[in-house]
C-alpha distance (Angstrom), angle and dihedral (degrees) to the residues before:
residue distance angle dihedral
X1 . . .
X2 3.90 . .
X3 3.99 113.5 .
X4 3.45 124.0 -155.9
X5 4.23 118.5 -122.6
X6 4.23 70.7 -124.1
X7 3.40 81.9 88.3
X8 3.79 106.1 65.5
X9 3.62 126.9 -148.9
X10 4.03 86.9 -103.1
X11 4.13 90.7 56.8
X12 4.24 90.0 43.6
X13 4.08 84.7 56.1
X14 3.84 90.5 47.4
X15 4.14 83.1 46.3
X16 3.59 93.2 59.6
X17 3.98 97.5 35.8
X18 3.49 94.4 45.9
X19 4.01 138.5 -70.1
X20 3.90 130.1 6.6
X21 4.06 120.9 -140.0
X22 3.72 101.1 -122.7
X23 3.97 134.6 175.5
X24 3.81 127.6 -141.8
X25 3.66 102.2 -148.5
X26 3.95 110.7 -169.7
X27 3.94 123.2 -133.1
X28 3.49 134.6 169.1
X29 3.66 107.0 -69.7
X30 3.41 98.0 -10.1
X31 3.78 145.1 49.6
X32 4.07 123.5 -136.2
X33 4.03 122.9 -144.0
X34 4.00 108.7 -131.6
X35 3.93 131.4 178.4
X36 4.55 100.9 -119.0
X37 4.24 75.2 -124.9
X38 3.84 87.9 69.7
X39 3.61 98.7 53.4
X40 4.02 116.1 66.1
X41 4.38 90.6 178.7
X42 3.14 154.1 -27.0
X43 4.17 116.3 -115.7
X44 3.84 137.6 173.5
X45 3.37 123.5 -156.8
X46 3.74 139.2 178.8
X47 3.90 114.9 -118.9
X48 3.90 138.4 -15.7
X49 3.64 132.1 -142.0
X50 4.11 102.9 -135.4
X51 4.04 99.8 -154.7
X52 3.95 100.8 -124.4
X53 3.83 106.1 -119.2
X54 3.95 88.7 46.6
X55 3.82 130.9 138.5
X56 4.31 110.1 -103.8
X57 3.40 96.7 -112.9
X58 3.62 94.3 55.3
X59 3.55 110.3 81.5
X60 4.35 100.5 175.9
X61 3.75 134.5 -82.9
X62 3.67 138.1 -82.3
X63 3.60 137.6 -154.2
X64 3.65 121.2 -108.1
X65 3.84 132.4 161.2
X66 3.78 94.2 -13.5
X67 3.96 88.0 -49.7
X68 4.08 136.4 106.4
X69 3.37 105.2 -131.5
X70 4.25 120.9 -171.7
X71 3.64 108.1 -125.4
X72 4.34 107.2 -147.7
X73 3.54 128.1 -172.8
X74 3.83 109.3 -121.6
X75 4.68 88.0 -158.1
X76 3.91 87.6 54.6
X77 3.66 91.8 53.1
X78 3.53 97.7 48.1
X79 4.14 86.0 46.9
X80 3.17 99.5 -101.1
X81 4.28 133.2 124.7
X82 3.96 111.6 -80.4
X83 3.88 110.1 -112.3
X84 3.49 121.8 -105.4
X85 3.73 105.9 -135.6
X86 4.04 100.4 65.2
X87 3.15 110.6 166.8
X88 3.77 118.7 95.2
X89 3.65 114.2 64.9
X90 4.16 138.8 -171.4
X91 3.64 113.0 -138.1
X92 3.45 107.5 -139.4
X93 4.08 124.9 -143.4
X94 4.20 99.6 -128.2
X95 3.67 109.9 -119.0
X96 3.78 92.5 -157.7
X97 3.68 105.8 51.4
X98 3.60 121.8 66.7
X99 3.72 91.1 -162.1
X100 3.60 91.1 79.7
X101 4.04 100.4 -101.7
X102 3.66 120.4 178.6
X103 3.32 142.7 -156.1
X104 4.26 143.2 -172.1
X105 3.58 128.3 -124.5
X106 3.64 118.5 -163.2
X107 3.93 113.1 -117.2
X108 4.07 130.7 -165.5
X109 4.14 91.7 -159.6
X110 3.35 141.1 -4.5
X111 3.93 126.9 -49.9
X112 3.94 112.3 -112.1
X113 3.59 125.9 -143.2
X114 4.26 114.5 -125.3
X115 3.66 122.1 176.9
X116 4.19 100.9 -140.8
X117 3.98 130.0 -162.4
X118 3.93 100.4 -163.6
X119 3.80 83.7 -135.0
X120 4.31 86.4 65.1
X121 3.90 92.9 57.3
X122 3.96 111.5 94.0
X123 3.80 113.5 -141.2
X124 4.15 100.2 -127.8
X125 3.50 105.7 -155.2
X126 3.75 99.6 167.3
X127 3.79 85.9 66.7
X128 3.99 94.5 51.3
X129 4.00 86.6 102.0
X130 3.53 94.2 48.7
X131 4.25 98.3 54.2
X132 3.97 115.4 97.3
X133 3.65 127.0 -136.9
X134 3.74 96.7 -78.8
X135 3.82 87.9 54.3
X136 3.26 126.3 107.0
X137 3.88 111.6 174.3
X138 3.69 128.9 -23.8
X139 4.06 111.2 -136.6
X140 3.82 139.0 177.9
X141 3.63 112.4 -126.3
X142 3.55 122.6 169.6
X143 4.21 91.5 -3.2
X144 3.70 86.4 -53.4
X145 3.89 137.4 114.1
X146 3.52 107.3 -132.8
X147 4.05 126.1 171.5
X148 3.93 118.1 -130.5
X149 4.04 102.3 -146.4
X150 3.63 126.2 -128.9
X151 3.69 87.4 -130.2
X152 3.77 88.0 174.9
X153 3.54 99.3 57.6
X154 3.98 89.7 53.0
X155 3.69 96.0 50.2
X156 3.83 80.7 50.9
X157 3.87 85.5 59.0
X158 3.70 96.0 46.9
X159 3.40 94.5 52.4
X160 3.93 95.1 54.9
């Protein structure tokens, strides 16, 4: 089974010792599998101001902790329509920057916690043509599909 650099060499020890900390974060039509360490919080917030010449996916910015932080739309990226409730968010721990960047995810409920052995997650290869670029596997955990991200290859897009 492929595993995503999302899971950092700290979550693979927990994996092997025991269970990881993970998040369900709920999209439209889908759910994505994060390590807790990934997600700093969860926000709402009222309205964004999408600059005019800007990519699809990114809808604006917000401010959070003294920061801006760009707010994307993890559908549009994977080609698909951007979700019409926007207005709860995940900020999201960068992988890539050791300066501590951030980012937002757009969210249609409430993340979930899930306590994950990597030896629970079923490898769903039927749905391997069905994941988008910023997929890395699909799995069933717990009776449900859930997407692991290619968090990597987003940051990637965020940074240009």
């Amino acid at each position: 089974m492929k595993v995503s650099s999302t899971l950092t060499p700290a979550t693979l020890v927990t994996a092997t010792t025991g269970i990881i900390n993970c998040l369900i974060l709920p999209l439209q039509g889908q759910q994505l599998l994060v390590p807790q360490v990934n997600m700093a919080e969860m926000i709402t917030f009222a309205e964004l101001e999408r600059p005019e010449r800007a990519a699809s996916w990114y809808l604006g910015s917000i401010p959070w902790r003294s920061l801006t932080v760009p707010v994307v739309s993890y559908e549009v990226l994977n080609g698909h329509a951007l979700p019409a409730d926007c207005n709860r968010v995940a900020i999201m721990n960068s992988l890539s920057t050791e300066e501590g960047g951030y980012y937002a995810l757009v969210l249609q409920g409430l993340p979930r916690p899930a306590k994950v052995k990597l030896n629970q997650l079923e490898d769903l290869l039927e749905a391997k043509d069905r994941l988008g670029p910023m997929d890395s596997l699909a799995v069933r955990w717990g009776g449900e599909m859930i997407i692991i991200p290619e968090l990597d290859a987003l940051e990637k897009v965020l940074a240009g």
